[in-house]
N, C-alpha and C positions, 0 to 999 in steps of 0.2 A: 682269321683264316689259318687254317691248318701249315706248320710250315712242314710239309714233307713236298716241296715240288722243286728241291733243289733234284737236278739234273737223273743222280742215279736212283734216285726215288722213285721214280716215274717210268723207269724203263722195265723193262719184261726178259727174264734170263729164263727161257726153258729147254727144251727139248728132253726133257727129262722122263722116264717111263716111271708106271705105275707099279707097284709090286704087292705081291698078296700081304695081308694084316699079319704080324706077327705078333708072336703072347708066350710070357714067360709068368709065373707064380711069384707074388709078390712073397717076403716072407716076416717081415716086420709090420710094425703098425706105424703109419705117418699120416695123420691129420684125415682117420675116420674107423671105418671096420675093421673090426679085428682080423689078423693075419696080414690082411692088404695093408701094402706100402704104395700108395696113390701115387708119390713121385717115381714109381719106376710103369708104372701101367699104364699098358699101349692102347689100352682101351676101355671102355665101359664095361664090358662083356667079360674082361680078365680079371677085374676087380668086383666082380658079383652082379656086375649090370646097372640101369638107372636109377632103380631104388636104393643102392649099397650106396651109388657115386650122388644123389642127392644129400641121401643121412650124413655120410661124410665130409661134402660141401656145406651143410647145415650146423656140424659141430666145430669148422674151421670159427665160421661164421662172418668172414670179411674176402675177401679180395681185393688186390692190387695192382689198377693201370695206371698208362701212361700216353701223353700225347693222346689224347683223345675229348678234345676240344666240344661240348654239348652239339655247336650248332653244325657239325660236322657229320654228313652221311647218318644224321639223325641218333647220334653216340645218345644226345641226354637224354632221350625216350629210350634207348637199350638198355643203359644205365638203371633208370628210374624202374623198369618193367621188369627187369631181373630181379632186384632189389625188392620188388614188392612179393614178386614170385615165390621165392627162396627164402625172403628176409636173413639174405645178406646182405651184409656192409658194402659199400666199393669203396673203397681211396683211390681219388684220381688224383696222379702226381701231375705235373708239368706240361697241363693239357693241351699248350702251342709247341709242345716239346719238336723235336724232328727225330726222323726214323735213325739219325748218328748219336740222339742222345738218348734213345729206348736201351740202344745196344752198351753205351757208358755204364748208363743205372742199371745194367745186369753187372756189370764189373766191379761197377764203386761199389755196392749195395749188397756183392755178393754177402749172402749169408746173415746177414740182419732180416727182420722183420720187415722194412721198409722194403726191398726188393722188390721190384717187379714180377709179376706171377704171370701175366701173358704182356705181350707186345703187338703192333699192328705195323709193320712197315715197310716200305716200301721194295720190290722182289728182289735189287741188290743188295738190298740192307739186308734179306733172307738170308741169301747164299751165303755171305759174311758171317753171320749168327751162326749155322748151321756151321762152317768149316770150323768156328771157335771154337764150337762144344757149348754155346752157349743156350741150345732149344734140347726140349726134350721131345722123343719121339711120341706122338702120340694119333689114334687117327677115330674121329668123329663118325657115329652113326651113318652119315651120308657120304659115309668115303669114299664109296664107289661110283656115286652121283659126282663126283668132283672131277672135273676131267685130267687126265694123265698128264698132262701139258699145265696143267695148273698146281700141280703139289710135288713133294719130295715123296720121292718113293718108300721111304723108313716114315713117314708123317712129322718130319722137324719142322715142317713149314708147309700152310696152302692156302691160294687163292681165297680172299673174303669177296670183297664188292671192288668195282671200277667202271669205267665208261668206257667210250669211243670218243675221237675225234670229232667234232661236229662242227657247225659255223650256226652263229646266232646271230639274229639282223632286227636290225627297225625295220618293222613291217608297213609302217604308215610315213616312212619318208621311200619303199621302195615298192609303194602300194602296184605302180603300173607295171614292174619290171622288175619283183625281188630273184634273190641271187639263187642258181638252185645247183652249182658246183663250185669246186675251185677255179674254173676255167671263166667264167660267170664274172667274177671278181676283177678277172683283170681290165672289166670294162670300164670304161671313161665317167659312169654316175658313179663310180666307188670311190675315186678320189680324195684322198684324205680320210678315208673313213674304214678303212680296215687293220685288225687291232692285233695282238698275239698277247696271251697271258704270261709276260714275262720274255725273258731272253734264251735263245733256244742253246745258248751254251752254259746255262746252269739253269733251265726251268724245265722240268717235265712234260709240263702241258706244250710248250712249245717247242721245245722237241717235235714232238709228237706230233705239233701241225707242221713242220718241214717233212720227215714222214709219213705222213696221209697226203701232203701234197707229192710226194715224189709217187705211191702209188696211182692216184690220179692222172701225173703224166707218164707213164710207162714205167714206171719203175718197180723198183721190189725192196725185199728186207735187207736184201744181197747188193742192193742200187739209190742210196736218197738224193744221187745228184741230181735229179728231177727236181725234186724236192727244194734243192738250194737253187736249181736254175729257173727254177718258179718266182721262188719269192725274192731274187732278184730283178725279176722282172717286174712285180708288183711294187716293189720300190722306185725303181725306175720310172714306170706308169705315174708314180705319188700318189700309189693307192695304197701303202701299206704306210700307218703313223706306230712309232715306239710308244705309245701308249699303255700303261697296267691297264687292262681290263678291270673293272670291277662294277658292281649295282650303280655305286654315284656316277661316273663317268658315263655309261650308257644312261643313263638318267637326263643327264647334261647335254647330253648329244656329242660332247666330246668325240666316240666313237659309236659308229652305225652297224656297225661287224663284227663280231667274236669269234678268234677262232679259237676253240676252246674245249674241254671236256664236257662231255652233253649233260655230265651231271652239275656242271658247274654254269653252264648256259639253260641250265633248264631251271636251276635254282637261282638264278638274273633274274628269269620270265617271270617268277613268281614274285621276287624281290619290288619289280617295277612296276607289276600286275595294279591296271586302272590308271598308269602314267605311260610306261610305252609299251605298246606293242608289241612285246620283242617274241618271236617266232626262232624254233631249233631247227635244224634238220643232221642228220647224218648222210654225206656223199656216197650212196651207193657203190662210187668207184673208187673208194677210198677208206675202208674201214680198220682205221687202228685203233686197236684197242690197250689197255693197260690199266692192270690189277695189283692192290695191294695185298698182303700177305701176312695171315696169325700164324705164333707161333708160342707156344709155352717154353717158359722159363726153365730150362735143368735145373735148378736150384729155388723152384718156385716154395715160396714158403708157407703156400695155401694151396698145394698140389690137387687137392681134390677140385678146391671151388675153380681154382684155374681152369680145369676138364668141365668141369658141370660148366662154367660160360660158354666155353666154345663149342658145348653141345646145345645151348638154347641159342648162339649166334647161327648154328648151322641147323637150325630148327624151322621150320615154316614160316614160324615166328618171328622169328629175328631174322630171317631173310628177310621177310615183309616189310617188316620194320628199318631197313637198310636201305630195299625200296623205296619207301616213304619220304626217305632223305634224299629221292633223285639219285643214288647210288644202283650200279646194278649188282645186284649179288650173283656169287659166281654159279650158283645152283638155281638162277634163274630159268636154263633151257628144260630141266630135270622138273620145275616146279611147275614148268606152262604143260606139259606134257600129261602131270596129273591133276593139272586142276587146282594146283593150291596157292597160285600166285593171285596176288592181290588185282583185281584190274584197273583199280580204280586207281592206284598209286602207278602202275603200269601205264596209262596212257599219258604222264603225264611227260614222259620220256617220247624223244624221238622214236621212230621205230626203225629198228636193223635186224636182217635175216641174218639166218644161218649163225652158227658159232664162232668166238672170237678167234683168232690165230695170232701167233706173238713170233717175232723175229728171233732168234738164236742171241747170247753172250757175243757168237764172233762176229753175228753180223751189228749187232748194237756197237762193238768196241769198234768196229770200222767207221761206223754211222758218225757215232762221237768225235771221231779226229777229223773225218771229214766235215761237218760243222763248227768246231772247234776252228780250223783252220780258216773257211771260207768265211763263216758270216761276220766276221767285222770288216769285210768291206762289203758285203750287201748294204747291212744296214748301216754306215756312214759310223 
């Protein structure tokens, strides 16, 4: 498993606006067409467009990531499909890496060969990057398909793929009576059998289900005491067990309930698919969501191929393909609209309307201490 779910990995910093593409003349040559210097171009279109920015990703002829684990949001079919595409190389470095050590290997690595050329992580880990100087601006064909609340206005950094909050359940141990909210849960058949992927004061994901439970009970981005004063109760009840989640345990019976990222409960279903039952949903009255985040290297050493990936990741293509992985890609409301989303990798996700919304920096940094404080005596 991918380790990016330590705590600010998983959290959402935006409020950030949109601002027009900017473009300045490259005037050197760096790893393609002549004049163009691909580590300063903000775009395809500044550097002579997709046939200049392929030729020149073609004569690099390699690129190099990091943390991006194959069976993860379906990386080793992005990997593999690029690579056949373009017949580029990829170097995948430190594929269980975590979104603190992408940002390292820009440091350690500055300026050798090895360096990382893009990154993938987590929306704190963005802002971080981004204040260092360590992304280069750059903004993808579908930049305007990307929503304002999803990327840096200069393009140092934007939303790829993420989920929502969901709950996954044994569907044949709650055949007469399965759960269909948070409020559901706290009934007396759940007993022992409700799970969280990790600890909500350094796990992402569980976070995230104290915040989707505080929206469920009145609360807001600005409000997770719900949230805490939920799953104290669930504990209480002895419906909530400290259990990791994962395929073997739901397997086991160990736990009957997940609450969890729908891309991560939806990749269970399929994990246990012909042993259990396990059915997703996303609470209507509780939808949190939370996106990871590419960003190119300032000092990427294959500046072209770094841009030509993030232009076939933000491609039809490689959306679908992110799909595929139970991930949602952030240009998935853009894709359904014209018809290019896959459907078949599509229904195998829960279904949630409308677009995602993401809590502010101050209200996360509240969120944080107020968890931080409280839940070690929830959960004992």
């Amino acid at each position: 498993m991918k380790n990016k779910y330590a705590l600010g990995l998983g959290l959402s910093a935006l409020g950030l606006v949109a601002a027009a593409c900017g473009s300045s003349s490259g005037t050197s040559s760096n790893g393609g067409s002549a004049g163009v210097n691909w580590s300063t171009a903000t775009s395809a279109q500044q550097g002579g467009g997709m046939s200049a920015l392929v030729a020149a990703a073609k004569k690099e002829g390699q690129l190099n990531v990091i943390a991006l684990p194959p069976g993860w949001a379906n990386y080793g079919e992005l990997i593999s499909t690029f690579e056949k595409k373009y017949g580029i190389k990829i170097n995948s470095q430190n594929p269980d890496g975590s979104s603190a050590e992408e940002l390292a290997a820009l440091q350690s690595e500055k300026g050798t060969s090895k360096e990382p050329d893009v990154v993938d992580v987590g929306p704190s880990f963005a802002l971080l990057g981004a204040q260092k100087g360590l992304f280069a601006p750059y903004k993808v064909q579908e930049w305007s398909q990307i929503p304002a609340n999803a990327k840096d206005p200069s393009g140092k950094w934007f939303y790829d793929y993420g989920g929502y909050i969901s709950i996954g359940y044994n569907a044949t141990a709650f055949a007469s009576n399965p759960p269909t909210s948070f409020a559901s849960l706290l009934q007396p058949q759940y007993r022992g059998a409700v799970a969280l992927n990790g600890n909500p004061t350094s796990a992402g994901a569980a976070f995230g289900a104290v915040y989707a439970a505080a929206l469920a009970n009145g609360g807001s981005f600005s409000n997770i005491q719900p949230g805490l004063n939920y799953f104290k109760r669930l504990a209480q009840n002895g419906n909530y067990v400290p259990v990791q989640s994962s395929p073997a345990v739901i397997e086991s019976g160990q736990i009957k309930v997940n609450i969890d990222w729908d891309y991560l409960n939806s990749a269970y279903a399929a994990a246990v698919k012909g042993r259990v039952n396990w059915k997703v949903f996303v609470p209507a009255n509780a939808k949190y969501a939370s996106y990871y985040a590419q960003a190119i290297s300032a000092n990427a050493p294959d500046p072209a191929a770094a841009r030509l990936w993030e232009e076939f990741l933000y491609s039809a293509q490689g959306q679908n393909l992110w799909l595929k992985g139970f991930a949602r890609p952030i240009l998935l409301p853009a894709m359904q609209a014209a018809g290019t989303v896959n459907q078949t990798y599509l229904s195998l996700l829960p279904t949630v309307s409308g677009n995602p919304t993401f809590p502010t920096t101050a209200q996360l940094a509240q969120a944080q201490q107020l968890v931080a404080q409280q839940w070690p005596t929830i959960s004992g």
